[in-house]
PDB file with SEQRES, HELIX, SHEET and CRYST1 records, atoms N, CA, C and O in Angstrom:
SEQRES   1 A   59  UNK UNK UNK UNK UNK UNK UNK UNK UNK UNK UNK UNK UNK          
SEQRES   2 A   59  UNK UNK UNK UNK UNK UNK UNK UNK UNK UNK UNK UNK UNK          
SEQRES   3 A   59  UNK UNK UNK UNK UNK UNK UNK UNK UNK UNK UNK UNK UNK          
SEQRES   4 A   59  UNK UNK UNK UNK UNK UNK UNK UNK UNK UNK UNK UNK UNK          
SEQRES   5 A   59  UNK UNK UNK UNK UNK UNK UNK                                  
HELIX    1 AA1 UNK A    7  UNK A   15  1                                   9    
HELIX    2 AA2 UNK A   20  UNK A   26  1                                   7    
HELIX    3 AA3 UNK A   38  UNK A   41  5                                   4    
HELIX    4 AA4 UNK A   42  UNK A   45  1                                   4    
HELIX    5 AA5 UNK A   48  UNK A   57  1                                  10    
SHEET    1 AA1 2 UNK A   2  UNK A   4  0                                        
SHEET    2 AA1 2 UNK A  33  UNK A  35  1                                        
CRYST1    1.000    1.000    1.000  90.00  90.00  90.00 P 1           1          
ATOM      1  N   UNK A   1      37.063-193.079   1.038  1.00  0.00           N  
ATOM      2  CA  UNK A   1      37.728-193.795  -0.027  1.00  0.00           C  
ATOM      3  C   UNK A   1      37.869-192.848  -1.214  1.00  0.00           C  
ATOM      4  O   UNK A   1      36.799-192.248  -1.314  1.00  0.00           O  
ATOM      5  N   UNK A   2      38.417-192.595  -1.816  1.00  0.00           N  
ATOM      6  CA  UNK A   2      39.272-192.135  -3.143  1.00  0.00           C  
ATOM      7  C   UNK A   2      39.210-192.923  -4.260  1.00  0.00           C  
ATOM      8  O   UNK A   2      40.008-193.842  -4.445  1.00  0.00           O  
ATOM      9  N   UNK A   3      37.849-192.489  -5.440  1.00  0.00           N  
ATOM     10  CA  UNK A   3      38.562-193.086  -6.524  1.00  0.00           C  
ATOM     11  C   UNK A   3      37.884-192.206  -7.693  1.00  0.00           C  
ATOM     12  O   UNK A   3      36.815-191.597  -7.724  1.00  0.00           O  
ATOM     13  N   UNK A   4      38.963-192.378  -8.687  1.00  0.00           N  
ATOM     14  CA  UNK A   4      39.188-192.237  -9.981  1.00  0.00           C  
ATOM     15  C   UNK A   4      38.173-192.473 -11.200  1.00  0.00           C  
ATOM     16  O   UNK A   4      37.935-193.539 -11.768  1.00  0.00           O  
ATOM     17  N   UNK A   5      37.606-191.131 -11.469  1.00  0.00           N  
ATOM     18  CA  UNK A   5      36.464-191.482 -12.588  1.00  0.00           C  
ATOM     19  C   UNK A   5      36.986-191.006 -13.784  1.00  0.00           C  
ATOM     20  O   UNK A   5      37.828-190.174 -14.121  1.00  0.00           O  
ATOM     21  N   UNK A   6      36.255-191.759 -14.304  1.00  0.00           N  
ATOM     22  CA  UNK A   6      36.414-192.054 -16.056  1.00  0.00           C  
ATOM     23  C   UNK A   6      35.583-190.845 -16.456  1.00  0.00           C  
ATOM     24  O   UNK A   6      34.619-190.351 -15.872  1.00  0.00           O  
ATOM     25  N   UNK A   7      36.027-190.574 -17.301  1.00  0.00           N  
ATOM     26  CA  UNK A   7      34.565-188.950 -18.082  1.00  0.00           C  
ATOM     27  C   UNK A   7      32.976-189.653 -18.591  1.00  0.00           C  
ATOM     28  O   UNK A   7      31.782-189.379 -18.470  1.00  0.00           O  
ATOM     29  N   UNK A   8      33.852-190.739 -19.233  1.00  0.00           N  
ATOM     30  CA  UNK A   8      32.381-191.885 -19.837  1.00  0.00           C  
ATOM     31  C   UNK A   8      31.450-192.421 -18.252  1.00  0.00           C  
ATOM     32  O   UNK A   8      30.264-192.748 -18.299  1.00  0.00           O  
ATOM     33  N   UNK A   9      32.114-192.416 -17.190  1.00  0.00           N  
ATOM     34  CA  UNK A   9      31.356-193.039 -16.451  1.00  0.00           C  
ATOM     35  C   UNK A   9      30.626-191.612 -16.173  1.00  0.00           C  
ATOM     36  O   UNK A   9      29.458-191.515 -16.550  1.00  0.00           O  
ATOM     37  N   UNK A  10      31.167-190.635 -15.614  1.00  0.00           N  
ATOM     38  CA  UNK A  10      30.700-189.205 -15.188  1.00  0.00           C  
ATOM     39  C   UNK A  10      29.181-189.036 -16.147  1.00  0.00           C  
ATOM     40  O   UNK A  10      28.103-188.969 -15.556  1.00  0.00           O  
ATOM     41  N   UNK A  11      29.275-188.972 -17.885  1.00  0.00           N  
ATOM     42  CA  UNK A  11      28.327-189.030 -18.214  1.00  0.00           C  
ATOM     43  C   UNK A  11      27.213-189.773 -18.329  1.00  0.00           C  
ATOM     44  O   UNK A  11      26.033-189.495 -18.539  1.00  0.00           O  
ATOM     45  N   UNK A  12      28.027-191.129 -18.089  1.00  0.00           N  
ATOM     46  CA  UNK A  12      26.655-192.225 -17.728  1.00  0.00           C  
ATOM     47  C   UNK A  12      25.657-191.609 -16.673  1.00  0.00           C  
ATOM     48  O   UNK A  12      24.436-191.464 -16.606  1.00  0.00           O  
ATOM     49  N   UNK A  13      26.835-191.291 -15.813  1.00  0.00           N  
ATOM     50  CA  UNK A  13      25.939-191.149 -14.346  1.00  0.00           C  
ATOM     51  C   UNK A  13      25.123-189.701 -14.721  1.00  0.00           C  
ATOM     52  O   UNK A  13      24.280-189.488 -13.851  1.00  0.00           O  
ATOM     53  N   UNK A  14      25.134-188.882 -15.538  1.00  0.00           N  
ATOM     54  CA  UNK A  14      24.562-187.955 -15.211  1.00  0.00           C  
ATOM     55  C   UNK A  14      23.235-188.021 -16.463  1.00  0.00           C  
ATOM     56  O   UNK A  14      22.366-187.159 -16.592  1.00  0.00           O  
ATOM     57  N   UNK A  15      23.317-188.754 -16.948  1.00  0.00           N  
ATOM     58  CA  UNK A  15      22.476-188.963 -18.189  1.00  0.00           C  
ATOM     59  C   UNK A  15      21.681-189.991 -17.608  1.00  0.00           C  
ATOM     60  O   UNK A  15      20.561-189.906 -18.112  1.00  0.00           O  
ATOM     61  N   UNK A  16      21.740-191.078 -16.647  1.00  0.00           N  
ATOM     62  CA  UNK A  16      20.826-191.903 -16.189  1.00  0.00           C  
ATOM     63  C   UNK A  16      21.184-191.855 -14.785  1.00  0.00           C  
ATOM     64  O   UNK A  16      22.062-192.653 -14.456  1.00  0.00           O  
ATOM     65  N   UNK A  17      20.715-191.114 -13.891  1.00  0.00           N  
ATOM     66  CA  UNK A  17      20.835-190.517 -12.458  1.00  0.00           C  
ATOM     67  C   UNK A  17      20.103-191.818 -11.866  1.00  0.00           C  
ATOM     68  O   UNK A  17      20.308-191.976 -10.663  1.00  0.00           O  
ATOM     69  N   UNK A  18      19.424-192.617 -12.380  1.00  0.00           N  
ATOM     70  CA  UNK A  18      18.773-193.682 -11.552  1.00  0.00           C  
ATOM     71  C   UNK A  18      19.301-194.686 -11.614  1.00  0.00           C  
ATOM     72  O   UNK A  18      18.643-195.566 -11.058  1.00  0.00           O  
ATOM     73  N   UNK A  19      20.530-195.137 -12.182  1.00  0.00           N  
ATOM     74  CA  UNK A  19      21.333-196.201 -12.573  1.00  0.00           C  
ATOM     75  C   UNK A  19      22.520-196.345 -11.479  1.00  0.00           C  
ATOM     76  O   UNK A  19      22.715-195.310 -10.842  1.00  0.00           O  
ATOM     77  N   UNK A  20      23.522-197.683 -11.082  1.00  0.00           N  
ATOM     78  CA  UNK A  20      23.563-198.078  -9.856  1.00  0.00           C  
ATOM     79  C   UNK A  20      24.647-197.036  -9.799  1.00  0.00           C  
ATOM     80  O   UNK A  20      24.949-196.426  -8.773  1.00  0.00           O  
ATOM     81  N   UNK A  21      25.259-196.864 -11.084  1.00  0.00           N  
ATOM     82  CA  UNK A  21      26.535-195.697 -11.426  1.00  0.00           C  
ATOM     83  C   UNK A  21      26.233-194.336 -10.937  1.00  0.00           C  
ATOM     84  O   UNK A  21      26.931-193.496 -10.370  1.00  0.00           O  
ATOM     85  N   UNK A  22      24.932-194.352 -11.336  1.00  0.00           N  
ATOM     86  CA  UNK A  22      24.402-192.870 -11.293  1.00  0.00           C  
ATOM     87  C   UNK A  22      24.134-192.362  -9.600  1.00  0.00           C  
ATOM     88  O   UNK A  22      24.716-191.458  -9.002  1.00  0.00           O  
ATOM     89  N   UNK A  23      23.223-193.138  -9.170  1.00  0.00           N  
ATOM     90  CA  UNK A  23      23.523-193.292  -7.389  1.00  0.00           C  
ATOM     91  C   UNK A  23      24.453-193.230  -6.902  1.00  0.00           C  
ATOM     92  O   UNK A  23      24.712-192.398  -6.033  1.00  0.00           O  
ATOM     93  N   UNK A  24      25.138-193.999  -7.275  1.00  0.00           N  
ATOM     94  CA  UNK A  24      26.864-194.274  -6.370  1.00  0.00           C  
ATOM     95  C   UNK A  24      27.466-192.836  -6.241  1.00  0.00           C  
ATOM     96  O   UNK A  24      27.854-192.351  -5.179  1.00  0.00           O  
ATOM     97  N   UNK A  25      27.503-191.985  -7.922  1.00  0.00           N  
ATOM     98  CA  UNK A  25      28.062-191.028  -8.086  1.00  0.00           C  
ATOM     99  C   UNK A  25      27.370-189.435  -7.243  1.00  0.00           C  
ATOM    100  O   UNK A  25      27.887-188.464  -6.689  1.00  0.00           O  
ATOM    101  N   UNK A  26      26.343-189.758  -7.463  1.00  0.00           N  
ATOM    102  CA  UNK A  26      25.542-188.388  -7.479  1.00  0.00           C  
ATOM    103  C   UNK A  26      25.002-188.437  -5.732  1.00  0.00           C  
ATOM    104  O   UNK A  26      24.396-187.479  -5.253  1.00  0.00           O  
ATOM    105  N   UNK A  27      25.315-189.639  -4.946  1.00  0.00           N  
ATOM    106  CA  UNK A  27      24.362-189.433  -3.353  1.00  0.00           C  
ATOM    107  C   UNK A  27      25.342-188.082  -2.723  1.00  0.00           C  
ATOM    108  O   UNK A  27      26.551-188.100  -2.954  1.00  0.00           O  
ATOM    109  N   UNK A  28      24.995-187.431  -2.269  1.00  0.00           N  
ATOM    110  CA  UNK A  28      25.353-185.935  -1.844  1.00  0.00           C  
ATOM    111  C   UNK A  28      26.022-186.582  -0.186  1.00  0.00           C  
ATOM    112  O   UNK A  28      27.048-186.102   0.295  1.00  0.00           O  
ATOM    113  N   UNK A  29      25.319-187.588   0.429  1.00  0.00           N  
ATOM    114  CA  UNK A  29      25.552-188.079   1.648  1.00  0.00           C  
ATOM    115  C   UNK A  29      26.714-189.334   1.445  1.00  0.00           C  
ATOM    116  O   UNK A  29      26.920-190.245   2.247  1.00  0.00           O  
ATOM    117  N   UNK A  30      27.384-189.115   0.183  1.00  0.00           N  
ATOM    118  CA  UNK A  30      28.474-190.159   0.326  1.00  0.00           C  
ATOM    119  C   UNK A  30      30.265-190.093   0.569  1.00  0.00           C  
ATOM    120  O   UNK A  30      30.981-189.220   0.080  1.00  0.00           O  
ATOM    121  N   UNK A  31      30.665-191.047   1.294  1.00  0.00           N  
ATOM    122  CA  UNK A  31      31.723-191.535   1.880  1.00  0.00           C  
ATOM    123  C   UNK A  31      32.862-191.619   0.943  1.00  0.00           C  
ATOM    124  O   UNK A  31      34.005-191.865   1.329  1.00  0.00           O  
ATOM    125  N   UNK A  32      32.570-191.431  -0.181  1.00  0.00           N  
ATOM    126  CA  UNK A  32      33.677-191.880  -1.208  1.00  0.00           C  
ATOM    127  C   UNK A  32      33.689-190.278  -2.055  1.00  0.00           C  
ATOM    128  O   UNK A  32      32.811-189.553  -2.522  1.00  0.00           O  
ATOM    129  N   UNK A  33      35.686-190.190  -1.914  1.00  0.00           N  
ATOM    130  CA  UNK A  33      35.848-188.777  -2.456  1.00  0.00           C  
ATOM    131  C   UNK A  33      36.011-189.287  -3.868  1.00  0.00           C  
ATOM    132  O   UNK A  33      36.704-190.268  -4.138  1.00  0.00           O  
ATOM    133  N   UNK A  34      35.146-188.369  -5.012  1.00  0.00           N  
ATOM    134  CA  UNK A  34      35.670-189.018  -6.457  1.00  0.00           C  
ATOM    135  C   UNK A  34      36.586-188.037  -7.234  1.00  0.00           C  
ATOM    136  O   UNK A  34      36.382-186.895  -6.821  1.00  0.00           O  
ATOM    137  N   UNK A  35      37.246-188.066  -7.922  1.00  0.00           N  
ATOM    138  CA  UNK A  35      38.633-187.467  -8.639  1.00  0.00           C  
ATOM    139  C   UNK A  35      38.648-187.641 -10.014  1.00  0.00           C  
ATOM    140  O   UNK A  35      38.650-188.662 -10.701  1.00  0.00           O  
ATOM    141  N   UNK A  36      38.660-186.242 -10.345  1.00  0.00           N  
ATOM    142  CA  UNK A  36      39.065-186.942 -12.486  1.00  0.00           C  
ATOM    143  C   UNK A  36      39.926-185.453 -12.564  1.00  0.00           C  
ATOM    144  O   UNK A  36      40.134-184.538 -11.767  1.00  0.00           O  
ATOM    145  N   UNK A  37      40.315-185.752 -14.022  1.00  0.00           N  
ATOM    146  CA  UNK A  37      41.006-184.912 -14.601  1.00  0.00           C  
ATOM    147  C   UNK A  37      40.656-183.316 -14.866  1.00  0.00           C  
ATOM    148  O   UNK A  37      39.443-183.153 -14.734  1.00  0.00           O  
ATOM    149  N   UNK A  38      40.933-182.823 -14.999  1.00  0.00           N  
ATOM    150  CA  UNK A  38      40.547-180.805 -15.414  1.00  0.00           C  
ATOM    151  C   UNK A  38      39.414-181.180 -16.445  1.00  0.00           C  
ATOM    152  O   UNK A  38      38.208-180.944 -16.376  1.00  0.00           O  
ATOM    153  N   UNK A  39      40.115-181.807 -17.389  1.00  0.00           N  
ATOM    154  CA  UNK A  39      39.638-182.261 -18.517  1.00  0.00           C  
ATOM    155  C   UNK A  39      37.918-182.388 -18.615  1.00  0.00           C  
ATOM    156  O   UNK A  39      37.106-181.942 -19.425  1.00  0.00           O  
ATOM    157  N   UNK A  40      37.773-183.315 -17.244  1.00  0.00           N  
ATOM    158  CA  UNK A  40      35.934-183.462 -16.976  1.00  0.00           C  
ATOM    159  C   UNK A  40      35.170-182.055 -17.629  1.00  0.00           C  
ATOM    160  O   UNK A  40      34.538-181.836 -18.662  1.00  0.00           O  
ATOM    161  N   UNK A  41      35.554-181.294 -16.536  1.00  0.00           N  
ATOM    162  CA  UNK A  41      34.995-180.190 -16.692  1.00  0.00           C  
ATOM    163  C   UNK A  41      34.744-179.612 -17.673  1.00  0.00           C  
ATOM    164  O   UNK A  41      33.684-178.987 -17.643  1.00  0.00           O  
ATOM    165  N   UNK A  42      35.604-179.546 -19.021  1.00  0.00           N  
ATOM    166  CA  UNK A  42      35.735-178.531 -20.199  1.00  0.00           C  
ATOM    167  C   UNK A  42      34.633-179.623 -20.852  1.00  0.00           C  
ATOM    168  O   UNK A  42      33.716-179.131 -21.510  1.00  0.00           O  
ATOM    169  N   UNK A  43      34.676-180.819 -20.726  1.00  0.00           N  
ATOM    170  CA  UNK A  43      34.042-182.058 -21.664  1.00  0.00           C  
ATOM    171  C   UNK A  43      32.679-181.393 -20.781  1.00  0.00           C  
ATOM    172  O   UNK A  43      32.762-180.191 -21.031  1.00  0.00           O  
ATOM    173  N   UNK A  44      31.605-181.577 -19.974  1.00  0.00           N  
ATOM    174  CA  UNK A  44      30.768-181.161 -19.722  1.00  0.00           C  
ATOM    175  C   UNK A  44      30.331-180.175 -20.503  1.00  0.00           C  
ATOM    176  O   UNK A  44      29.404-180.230 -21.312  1.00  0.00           O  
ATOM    177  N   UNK A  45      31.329-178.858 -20.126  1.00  0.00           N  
ATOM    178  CA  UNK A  45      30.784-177.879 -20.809  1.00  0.00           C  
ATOM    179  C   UNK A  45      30.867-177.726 -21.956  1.00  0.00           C  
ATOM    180  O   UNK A  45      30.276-176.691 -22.264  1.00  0.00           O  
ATOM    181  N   UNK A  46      31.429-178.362 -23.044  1.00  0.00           N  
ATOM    182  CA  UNK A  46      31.294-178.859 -24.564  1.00  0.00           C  
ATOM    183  C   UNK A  46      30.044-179.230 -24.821  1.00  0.00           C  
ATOM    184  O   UNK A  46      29.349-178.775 -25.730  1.00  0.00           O  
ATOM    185  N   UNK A  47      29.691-180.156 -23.942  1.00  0.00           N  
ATOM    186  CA  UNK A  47      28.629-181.416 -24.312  1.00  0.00           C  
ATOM    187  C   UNK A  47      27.401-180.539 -23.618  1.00  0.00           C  
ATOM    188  O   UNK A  47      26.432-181.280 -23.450  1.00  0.00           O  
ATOM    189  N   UNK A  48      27.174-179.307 -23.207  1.00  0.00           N  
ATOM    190  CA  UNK A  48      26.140-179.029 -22.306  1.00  0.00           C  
ATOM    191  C   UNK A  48      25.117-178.900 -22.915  1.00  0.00           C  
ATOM    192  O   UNK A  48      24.262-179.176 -22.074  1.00  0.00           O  
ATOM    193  N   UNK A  49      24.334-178.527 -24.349  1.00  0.00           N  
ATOM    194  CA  UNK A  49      23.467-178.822 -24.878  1.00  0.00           C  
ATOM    195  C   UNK A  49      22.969-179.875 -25.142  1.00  0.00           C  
ATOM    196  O   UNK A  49      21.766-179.988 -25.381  1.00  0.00           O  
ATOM    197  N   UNK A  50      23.771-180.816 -25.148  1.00  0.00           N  
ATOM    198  CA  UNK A  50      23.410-182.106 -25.811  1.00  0.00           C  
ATOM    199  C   UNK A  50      22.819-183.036 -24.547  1.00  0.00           C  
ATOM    200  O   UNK A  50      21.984-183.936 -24.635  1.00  0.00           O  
ATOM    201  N   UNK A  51      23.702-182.409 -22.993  1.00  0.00           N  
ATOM    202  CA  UNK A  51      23.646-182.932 -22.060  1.00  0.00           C  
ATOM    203  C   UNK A  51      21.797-182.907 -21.935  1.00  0.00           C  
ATOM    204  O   UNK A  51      21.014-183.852 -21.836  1.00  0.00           O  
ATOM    205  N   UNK A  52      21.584-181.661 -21.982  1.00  0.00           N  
ATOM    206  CA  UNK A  52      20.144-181.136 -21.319  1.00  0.00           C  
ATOM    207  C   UNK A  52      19.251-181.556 -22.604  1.00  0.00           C  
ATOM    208  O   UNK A  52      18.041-181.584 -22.380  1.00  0.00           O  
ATOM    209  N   UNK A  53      19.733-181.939 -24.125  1.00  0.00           N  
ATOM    210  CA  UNK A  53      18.423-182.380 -24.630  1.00  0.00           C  
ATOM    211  C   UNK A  53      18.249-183.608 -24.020  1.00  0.00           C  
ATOM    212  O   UNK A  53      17.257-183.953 -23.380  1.00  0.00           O  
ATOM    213  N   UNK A  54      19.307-184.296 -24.252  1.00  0.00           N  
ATOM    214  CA  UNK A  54      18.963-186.305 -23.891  1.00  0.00           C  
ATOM    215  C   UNK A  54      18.378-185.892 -22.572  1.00  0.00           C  
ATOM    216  O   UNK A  54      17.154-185.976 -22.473  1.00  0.00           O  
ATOM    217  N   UNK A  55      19.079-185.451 -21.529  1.00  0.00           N  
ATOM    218  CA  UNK A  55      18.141-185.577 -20.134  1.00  0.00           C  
ATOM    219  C   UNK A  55      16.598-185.058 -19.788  1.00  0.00           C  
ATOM    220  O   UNK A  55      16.018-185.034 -18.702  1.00  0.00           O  
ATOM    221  N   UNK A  56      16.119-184.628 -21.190  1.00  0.00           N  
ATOM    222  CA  UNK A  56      15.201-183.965 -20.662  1.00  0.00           C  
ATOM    223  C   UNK A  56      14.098-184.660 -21.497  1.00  0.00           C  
ATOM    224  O   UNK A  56      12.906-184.748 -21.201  1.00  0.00           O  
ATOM    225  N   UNK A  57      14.818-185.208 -22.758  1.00  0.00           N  
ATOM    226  CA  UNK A  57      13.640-186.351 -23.621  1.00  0.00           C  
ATOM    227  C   UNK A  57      13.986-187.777 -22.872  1.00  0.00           C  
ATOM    228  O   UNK A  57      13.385-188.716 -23.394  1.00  0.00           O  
ATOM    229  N   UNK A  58      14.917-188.183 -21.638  1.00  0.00           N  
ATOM    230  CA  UNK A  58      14.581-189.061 -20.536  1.00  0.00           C  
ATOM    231  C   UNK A  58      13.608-189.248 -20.008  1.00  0.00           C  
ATOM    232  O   UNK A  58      13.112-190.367 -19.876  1.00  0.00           O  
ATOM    233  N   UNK A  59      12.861-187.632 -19.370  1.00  0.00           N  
ATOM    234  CA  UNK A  59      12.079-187.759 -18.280  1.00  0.00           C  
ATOM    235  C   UNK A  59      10.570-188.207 -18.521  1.00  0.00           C  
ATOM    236  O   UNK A  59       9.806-188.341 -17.566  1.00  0.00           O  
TER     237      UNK A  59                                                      
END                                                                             
């Protein structure tokens, strides 16, 4: 299946990896191809400090 992610969902999922979003997105063994814009990518790497403080005052 094929679908279409949002950037906001992308960071949900990667900021709370245990959340049903975050599973869905991140299982390595899954059935569903996901798709976003170029755009994802540059937004990640903008946000990559900020990414690794919040995820790391998560744990």
């Amino acid at each position: 299946m094929r679908i279409v992610v949002d950037t906001n969902i992308v960071f949900s999922a990667i900021l709370n990896t245990n959340s049903k979003i975050g599973i869905i997105l991140l299982q390595p063994k899954s059935r569903l191809n996901f798709y976003s814009t170029e755009r994802l990518s540059y937004e990640i790497e903008e946000h990559n400090e900020k990414i690794k403080k919040i995820s790391n005052s998560a744990v």
